[in-house]
VMD Tcl script that draws the C-alpha trace (Angstrom):
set ca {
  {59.26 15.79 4.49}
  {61.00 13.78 1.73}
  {60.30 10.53 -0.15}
  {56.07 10.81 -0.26}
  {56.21 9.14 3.25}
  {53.02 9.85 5.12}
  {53.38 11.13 8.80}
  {51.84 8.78 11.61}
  {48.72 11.40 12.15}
  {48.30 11.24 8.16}
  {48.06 7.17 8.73}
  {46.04 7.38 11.49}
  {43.46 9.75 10.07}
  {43.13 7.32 6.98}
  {42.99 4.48 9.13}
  {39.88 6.42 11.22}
  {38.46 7.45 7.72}
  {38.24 4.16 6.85}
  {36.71 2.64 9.81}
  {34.17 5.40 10.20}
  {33.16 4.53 6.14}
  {33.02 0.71 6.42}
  {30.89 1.38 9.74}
  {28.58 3.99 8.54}
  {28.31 1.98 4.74}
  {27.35 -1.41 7.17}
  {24.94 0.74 9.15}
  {23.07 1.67 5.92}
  {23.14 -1.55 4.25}
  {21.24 -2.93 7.67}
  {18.41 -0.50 8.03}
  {17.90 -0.99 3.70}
  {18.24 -4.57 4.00}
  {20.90 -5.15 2.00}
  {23.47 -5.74 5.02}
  {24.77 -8.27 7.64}
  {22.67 -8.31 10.67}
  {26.35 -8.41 12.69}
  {25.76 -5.31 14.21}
  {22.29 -6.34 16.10}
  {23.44 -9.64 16.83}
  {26.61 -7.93 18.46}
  {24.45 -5.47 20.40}
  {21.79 -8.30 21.56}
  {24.42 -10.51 22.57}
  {25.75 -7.71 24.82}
  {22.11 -7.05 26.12}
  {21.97 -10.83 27.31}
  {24.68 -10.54 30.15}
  {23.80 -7.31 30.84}
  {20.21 -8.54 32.12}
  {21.35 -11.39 33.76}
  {24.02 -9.14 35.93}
  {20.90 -7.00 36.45}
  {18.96 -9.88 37.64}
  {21.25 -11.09 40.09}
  {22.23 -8.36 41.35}
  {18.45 -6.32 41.61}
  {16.28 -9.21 41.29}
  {13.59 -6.96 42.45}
  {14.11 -4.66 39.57}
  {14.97 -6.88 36.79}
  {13.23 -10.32 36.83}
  {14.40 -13.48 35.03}
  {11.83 -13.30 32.24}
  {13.22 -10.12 31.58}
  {15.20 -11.98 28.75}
  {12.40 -12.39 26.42}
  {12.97 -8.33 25.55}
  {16.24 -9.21 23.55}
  {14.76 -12.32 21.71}
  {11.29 -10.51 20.57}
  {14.38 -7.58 19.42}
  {16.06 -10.74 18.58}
  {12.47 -11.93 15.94}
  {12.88 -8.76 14.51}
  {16.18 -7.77 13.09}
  {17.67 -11.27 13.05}
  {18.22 -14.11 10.43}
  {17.02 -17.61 12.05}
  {20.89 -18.79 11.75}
  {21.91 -15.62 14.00}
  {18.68 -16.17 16.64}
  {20.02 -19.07 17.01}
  {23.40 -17.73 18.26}
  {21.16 -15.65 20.72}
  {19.26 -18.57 22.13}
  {22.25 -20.20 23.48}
  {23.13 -16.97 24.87}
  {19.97 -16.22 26.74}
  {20.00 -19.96 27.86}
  {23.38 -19.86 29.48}
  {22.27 -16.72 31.53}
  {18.89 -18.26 32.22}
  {21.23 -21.53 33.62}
  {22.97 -18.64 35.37}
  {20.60 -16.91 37.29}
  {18.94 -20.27 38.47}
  {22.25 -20.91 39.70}
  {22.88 -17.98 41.32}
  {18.87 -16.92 42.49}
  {17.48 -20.11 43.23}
  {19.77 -21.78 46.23}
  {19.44 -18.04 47.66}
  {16.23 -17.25 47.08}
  {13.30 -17.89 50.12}
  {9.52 -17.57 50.78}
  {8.89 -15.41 48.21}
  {12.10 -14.09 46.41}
  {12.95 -14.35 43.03}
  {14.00 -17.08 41.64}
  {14.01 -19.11 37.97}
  {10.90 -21.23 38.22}
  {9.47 -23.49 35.43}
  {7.10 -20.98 34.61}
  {10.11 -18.47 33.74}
  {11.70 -20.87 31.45}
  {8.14 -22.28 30.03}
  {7.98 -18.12 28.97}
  {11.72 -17.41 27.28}
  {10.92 -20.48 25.38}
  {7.34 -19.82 24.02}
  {8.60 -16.51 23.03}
  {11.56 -17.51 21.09}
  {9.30 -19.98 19.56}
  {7.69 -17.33 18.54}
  {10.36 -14.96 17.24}
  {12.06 -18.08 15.40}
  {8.71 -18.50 13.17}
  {8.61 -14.88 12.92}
  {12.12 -14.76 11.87}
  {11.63 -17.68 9.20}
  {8.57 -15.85 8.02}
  {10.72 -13.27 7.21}
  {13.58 -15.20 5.58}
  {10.92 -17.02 3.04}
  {9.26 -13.90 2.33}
  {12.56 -12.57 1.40}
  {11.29 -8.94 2.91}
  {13.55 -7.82 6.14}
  {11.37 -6.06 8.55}
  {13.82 -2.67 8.11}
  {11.94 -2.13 4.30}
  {8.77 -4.19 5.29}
  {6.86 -1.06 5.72}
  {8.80 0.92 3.88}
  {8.08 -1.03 0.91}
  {4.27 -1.27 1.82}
  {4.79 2.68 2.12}
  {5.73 2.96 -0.95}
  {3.04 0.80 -2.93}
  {0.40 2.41 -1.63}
  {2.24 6.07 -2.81}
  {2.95 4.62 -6.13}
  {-0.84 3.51 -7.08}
  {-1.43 7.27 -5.01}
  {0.43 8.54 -7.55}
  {-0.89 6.85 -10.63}
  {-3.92 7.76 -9.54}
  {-3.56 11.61 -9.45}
  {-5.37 13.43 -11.81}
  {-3.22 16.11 -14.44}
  {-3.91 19.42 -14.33}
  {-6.67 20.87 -16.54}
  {-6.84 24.36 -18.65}
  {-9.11 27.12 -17.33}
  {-12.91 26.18 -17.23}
  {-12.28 22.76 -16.65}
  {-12.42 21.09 -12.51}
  {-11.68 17.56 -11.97}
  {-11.57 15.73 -8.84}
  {-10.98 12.26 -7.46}
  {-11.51 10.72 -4.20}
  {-10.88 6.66 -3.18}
  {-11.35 4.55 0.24}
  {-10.64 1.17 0.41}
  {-12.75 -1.43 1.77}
  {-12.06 -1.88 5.90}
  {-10.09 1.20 6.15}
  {-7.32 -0.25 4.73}
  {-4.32 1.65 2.80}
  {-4.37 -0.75 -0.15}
  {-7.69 -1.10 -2.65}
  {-8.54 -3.18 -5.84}
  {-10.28 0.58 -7.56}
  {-7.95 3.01 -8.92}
  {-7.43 5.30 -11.89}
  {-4.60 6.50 -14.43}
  {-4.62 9.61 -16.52}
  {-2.81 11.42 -18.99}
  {-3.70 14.55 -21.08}
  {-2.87 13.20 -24.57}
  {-3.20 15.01 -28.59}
  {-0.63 17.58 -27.21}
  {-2.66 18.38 -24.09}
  {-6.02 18.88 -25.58}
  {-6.92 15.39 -24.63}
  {-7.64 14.12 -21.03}
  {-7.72 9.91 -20.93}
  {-9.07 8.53 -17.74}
  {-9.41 5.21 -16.96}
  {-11.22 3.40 -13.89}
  {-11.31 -0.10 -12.75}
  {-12.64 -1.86 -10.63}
  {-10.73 -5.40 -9.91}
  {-12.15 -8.45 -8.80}
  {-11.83 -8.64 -4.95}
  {-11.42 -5.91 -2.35}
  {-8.82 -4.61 -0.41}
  {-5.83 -6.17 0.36}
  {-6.89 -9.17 -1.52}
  {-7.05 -6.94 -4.81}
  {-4.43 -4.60 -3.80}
  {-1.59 -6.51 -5.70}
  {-3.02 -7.46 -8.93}
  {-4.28 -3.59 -8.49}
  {-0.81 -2.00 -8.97}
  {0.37 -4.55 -11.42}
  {-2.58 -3.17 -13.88}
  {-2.52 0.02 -12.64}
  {1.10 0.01 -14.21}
  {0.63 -1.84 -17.38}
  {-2.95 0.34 -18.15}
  {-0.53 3.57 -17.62}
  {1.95 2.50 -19.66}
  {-1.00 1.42 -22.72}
  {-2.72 5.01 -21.79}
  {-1.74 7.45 -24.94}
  {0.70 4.77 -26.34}
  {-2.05 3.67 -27.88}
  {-5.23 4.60 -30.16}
  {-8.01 5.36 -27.48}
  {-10.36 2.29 -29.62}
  {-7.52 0.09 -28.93}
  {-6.82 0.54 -25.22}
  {-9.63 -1.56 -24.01}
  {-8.69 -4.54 -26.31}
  {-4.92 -4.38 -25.15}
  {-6.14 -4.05 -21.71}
  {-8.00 -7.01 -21.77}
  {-5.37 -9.09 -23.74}
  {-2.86 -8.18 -21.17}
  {-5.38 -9.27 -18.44}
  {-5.84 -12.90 -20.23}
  {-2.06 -13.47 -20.40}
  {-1.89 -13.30 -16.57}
  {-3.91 -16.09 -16.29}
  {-5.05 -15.28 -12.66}
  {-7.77 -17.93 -10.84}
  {-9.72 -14.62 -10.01}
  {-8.48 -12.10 -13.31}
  {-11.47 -10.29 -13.96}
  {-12.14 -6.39 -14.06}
  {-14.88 -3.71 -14.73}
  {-13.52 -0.67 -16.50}
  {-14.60 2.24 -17.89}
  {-12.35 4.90 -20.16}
  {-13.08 8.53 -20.65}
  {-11.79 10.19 -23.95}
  {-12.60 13.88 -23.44}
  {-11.60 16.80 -25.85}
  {-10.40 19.96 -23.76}
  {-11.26 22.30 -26.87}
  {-14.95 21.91 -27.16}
  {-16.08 19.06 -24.49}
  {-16.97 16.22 -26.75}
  {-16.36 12.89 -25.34}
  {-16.23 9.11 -26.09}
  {-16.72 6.40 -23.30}
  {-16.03 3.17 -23.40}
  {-16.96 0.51 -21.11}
  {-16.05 -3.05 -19.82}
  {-18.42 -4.39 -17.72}
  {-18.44 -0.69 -16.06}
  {-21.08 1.03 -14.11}
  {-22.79 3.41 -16.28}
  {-21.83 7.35 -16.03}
  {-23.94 9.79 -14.54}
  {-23.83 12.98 -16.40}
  {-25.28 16.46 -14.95}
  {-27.26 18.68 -17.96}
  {-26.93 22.14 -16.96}
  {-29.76 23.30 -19.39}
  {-32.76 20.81 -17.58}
  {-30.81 20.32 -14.14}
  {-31.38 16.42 -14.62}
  {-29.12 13.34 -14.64}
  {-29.03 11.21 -17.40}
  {-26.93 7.84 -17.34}
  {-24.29 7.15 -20.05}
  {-23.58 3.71 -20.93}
  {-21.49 2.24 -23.14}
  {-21.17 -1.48 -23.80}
  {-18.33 -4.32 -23.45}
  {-17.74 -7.29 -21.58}
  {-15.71 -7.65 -18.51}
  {-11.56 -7.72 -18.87}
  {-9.89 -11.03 -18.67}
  {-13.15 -13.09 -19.39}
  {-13.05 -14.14 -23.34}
  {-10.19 -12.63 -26.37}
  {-11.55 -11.13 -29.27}
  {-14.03 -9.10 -27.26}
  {-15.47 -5.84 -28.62}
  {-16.24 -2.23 -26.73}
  {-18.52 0.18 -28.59}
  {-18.42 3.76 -27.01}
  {-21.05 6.41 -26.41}
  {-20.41 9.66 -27.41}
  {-21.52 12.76 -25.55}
  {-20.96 16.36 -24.76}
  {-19.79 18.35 -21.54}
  {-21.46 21.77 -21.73}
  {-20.46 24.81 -19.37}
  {-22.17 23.99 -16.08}
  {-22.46 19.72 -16.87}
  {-20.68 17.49 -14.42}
  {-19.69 13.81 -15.04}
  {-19.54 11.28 -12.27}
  {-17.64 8.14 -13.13}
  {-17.36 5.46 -9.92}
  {-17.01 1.97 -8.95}
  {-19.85 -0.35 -7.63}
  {-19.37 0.03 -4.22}
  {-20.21 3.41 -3.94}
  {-23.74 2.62 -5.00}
  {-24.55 -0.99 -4.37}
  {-24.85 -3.01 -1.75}
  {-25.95 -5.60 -0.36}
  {-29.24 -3.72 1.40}
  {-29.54 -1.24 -1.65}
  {-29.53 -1.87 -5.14}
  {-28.00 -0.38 -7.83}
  {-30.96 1.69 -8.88}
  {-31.48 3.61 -5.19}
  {-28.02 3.88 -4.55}
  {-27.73 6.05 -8.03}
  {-30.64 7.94 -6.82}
  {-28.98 8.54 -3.51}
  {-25.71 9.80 -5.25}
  {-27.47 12.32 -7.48}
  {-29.87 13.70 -4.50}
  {-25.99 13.96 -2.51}
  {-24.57 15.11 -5.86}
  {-27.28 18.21 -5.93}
  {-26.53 19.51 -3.19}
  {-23.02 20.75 -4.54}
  {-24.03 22.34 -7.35}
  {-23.93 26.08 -6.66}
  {-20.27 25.15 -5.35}
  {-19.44 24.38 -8.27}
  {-18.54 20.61 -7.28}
  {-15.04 21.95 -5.17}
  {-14.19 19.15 -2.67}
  {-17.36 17.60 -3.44}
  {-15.43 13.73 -4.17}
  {-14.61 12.84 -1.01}
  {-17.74 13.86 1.15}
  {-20.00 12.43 -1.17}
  {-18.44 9.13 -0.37}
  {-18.54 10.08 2.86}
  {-21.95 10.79 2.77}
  {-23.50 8.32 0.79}
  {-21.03 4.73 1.66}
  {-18.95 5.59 4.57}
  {-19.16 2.34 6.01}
  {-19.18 0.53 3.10}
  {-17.20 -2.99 3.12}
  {-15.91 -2.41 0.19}
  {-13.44 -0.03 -2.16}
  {-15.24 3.02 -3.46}
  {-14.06 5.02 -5.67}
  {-15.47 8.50 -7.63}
  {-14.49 10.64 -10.44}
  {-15.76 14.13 -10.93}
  {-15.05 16.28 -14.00}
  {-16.71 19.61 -14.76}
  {-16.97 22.06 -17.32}
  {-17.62 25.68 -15.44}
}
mol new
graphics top color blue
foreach p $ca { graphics top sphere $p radius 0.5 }
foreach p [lrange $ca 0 end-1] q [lrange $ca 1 end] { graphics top cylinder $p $q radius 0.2 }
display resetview
């Protein structure tokens, strides 16, 4: 072969190449989002006449109202400009099996009645509001979960506790109010100072579920991003300052933030508006409460949070949690601390392993609200 000229199989095997990458790069964009909704439009629009042939021909099988299936598929995957396109479709074969059933039909055979129509339009009613739902929101249905997937993995993530050096067990367990996926409690921790410095911090956000789910990830973020960027005696005040700038009608938050020293078990806390610690004392088998003092985040600038200092010896355990493990609207805070310890006791000579989640279990399973616990011991 001279010249460079391609062969008409060469052609034809670019041409196919093509085709099979425009299709496959359209298919993708559609399921992300990003896409045309062309290809379900074409393949509803072929659905349409497909049921109305059915119809006529095995009314018995295949009744008229059979076309609401491709206008709830229709609600789903389609912009309100294409439904549209698929109305007019599903009217002309509703027109078409009247035309068709009705002047045939007797006693009782199938026919298009003005229940049948009063149906088809109700639902596309429905999947037009559904479909301009989706067009304000901005969200297609394709990464509507997907995205709500990956929140909830994200503040999952943030929330998961680094690893610790030998001696050292820590432990965290969460369940949002309702059973829901989402919840306004959650933690962030590094191991700062090189590694010999674990930073927790907790909070507890105004609200519950998936009321404080959003503003929960956007400070679950920014309180990662402050955690060992700054001086631990500064991280409160920035926290709060960043909570005032978001001016929110309901901005407030409980927090509490654990400085702990790996080497030799010291600790500061530092509170804001936070449930006091409960700390186990191997030596007299007792809990003791630690609590520090501040003022709730987002309330007033300027504010000021004083830590208590303490020490984790070999065999102590500190429980750090959010209000609705231990108050409620039956208990106060008082017995539901007591409860929590007496649970709490029962997993000493374990050594605390697993000990997180069936203590909320045990003590506010069916709680209406986020709970959330923090266990740390020094073996």
């Amino acid at each position: 072969m001279t010249g460079g000229a391609e062969t008409p199989t060469a052609r034809m095997r670019k041409a196919w190449h093509r085709a099979r990458t425009s299709v496959r790069k359209a298919g993708v964009d559609y399921f992300r989002g990003d896409g045309s909704d062309w290809i379900a439009l074409a393949a509803l629009l072929l659905t349409v006449p497909a049921l109305a042939l059915t119809t006529i021909a095995l009314p018995a099988w295949c009744v008229p109202t059979a076309l609401v299936l491709p206008i709830v598929a229709g609600g789903l995957l389609l912009r309100p400009a294409s439904l549209l396109a698929l109305y007019a479709a599903s009217a002309a074969a509703l027109i078409a099996e009247a035309a068709v059933l009705n002047p045939e039909a007797s006693g009782d055979g199938v026919r298009v009645t003005p229940g049948t129509i009063l149906v088809v339009a109700a639902v596309g009613l429905l999947g037009l509001l559904i479909a301009q739902f989706r067009s304000r929101v901005g969200v297609p249905w394709r990464r509507g979960g997907t995205m709500l997937f990956d929140l909830r993995e994200r503040i999952r993530v943030q929330s998961k506790l680094p690893k610790l050096p030998r001696g050292w067990h820590r432990e965290m367990a969460l369940r949002p109010a309702g059973g829901q996926s989402f919840s306004g409690d959650f933690v962030v921790a590094a191991r700062t100072n090189g590694g010999r410095t674990l930073e927790v911090v907790l909070t507890d956000v105004s609200g519950k579920g998936m009321d404080a789910a959003s503003r929960a990830l956007l400070l679950s973020g920014a309180f990662g991003g402050l955690l060992g960027s700054l001086p631990p005696h500064d991280f409160l005040p920035a926290a709060n300052g960043y909570l005032l700038r978001q001016d929110w009608d309901e901005g407030f938050a409980t927090s509490v933030h654990l400085v702990l020293d790996l080497d030799s078990g010291d600790y500061e806390m530092f509170s804001a508006g936070h449930l006091p610690g409960l700390q186990l004392c191997a030596g007299t088998g007792r809990w003791e409460e630690k609590a520090a003092e501040g003022p709730l985040l987002g309330v007033y600038d300027g504010a000021q949070f004083d830590p208590i200092k303490g020490t984790l010896q070999p065999g102590d355990v500190l429980m750090l949690f959010t209000d609705g493990l231990v108050e409620t609207a039956e208990r106060d805070l008082t017995e539901g601390m007591d409860r929590l310890t007496g649970e709490a006791d029962r997993y000493v000579s374990a050594g605390f392993q697993g000990a997180a989640w069936h203590l909320i279990e045990a003590v506010a399973k069916d709680v209406n609200d986020d709970r959330a616990l923090l266990l740390i011991c020094r073996h």
